[in-house]
C-alpha positions as a Markdown table, in Angstrom:
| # | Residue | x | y | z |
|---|---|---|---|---|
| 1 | Unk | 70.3 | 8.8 | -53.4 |
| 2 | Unk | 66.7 | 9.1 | -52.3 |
| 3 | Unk | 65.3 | 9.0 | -49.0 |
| 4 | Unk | 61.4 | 9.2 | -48.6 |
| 5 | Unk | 60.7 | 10.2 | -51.7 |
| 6 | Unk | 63.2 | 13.0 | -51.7 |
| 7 | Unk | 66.1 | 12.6 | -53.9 |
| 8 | Unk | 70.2 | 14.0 | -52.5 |
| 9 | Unk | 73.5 | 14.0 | -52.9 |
| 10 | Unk | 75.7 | 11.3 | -51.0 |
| 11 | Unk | 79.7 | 11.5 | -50.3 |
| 12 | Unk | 82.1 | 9.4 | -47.9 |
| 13 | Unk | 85.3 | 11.3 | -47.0 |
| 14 | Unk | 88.0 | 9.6 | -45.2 |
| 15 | Unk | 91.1 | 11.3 | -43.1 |
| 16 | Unk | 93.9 | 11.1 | -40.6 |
| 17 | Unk | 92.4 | 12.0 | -37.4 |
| 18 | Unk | 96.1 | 12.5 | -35.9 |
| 19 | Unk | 96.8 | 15.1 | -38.3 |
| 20 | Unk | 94.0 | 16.9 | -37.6 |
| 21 | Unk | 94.7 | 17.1 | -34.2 |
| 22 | Unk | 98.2 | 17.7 | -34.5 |
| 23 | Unk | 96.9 | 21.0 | -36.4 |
| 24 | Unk | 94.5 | 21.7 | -34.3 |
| 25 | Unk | 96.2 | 21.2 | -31.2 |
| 26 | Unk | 99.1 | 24.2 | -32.6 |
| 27 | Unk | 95.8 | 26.5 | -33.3 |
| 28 | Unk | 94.0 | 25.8 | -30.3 |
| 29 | Unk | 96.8 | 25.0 | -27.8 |
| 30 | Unk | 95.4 | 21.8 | -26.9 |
| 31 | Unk | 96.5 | 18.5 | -25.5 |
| 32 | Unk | 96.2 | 15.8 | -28.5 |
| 33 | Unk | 98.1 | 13.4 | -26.8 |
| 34 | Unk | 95.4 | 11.0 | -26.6 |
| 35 | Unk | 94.8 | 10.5 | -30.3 |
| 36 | Unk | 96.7 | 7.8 | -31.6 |
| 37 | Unk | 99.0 | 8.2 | -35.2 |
| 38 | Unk | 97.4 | 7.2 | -38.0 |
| 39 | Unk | 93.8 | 6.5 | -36.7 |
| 40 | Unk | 91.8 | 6.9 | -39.6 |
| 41 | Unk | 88.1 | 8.3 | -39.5 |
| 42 | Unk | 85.5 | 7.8 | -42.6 |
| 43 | Unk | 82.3 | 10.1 | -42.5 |
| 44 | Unk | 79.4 | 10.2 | -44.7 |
| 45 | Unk | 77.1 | 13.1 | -45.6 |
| 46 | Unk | 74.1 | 12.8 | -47.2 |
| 47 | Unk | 72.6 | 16.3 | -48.1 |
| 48 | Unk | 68.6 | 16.1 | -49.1 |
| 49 | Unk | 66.6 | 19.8 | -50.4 |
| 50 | Unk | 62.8 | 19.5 | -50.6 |
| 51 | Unk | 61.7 | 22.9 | -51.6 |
| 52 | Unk | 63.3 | 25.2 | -49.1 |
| 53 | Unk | 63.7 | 22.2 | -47.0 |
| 54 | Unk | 67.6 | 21.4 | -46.5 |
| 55 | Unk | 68.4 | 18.4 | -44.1 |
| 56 | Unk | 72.1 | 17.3 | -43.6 |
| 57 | Unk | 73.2 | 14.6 | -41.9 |
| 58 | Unk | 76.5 | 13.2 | -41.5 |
| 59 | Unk | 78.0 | 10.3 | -39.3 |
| 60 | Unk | 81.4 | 9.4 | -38.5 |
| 61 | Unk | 82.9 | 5.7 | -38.0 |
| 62 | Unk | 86.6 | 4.5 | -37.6 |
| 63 | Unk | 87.6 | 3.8 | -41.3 |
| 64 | Unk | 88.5 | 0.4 | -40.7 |
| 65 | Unk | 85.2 | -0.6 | -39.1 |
| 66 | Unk | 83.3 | 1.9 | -41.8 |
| 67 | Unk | 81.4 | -1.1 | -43.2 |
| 68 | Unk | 80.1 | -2.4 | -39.8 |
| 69 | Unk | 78.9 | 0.9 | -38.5 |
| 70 | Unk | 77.6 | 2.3 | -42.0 |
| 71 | Unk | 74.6 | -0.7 | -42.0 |
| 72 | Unk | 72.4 | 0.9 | -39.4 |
| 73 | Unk | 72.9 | 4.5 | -40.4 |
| 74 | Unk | 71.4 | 3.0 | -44.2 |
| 75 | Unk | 68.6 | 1.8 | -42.2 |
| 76 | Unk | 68.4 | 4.9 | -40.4 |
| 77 | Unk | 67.9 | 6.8 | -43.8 |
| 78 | Unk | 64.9 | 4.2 | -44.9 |
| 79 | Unk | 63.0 | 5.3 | -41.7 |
| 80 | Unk | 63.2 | 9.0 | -42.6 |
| 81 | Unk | 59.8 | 10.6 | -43.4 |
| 82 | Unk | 60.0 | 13.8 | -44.6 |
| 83 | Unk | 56.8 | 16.0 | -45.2 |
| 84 | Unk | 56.5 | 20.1 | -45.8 |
């Protein structure tokens, strides 16, 4: 991946977002009620080093509508200028 010039590192992780809160929710003692089973989250990170320059930037869509969402955060990344 390169953005303005700079090249990085890309990855797209995907995960049960019920699970998470039914973990967190034992840690935390928190109401998770709310989160429906089996809703599914996709995030991508994209992690740029220019110098000692680090930018990271991640966004999180529901999985299913990934490929909707994911189309303006590509056209986020080609409005990026980065400069030292």
């Amino acid at each position: 991946l390169v953005v303005s010039g700079v090249r990085g590192k890309m990855m797209v992780c995907e995960w049960d977002v019920s699970q998470m809160a039914k973990m967190l929710g034992k840690e935390k003692g928190g109401d998770m009620s709310h989160i429906p089973e089996g809703q599914m989250v996709k995030q991508v990170q994209v992690t740029l080093l220019k110098g000692t320059l680090a930018i990271n930037m991640t966004a999180s869509f529901p999985a299913d509508q990934f490929d909707i969402y994911y189309r303006p955060f590509q056209q986020f990344l080609k409005t990026l200028k980065i400069s030292e």
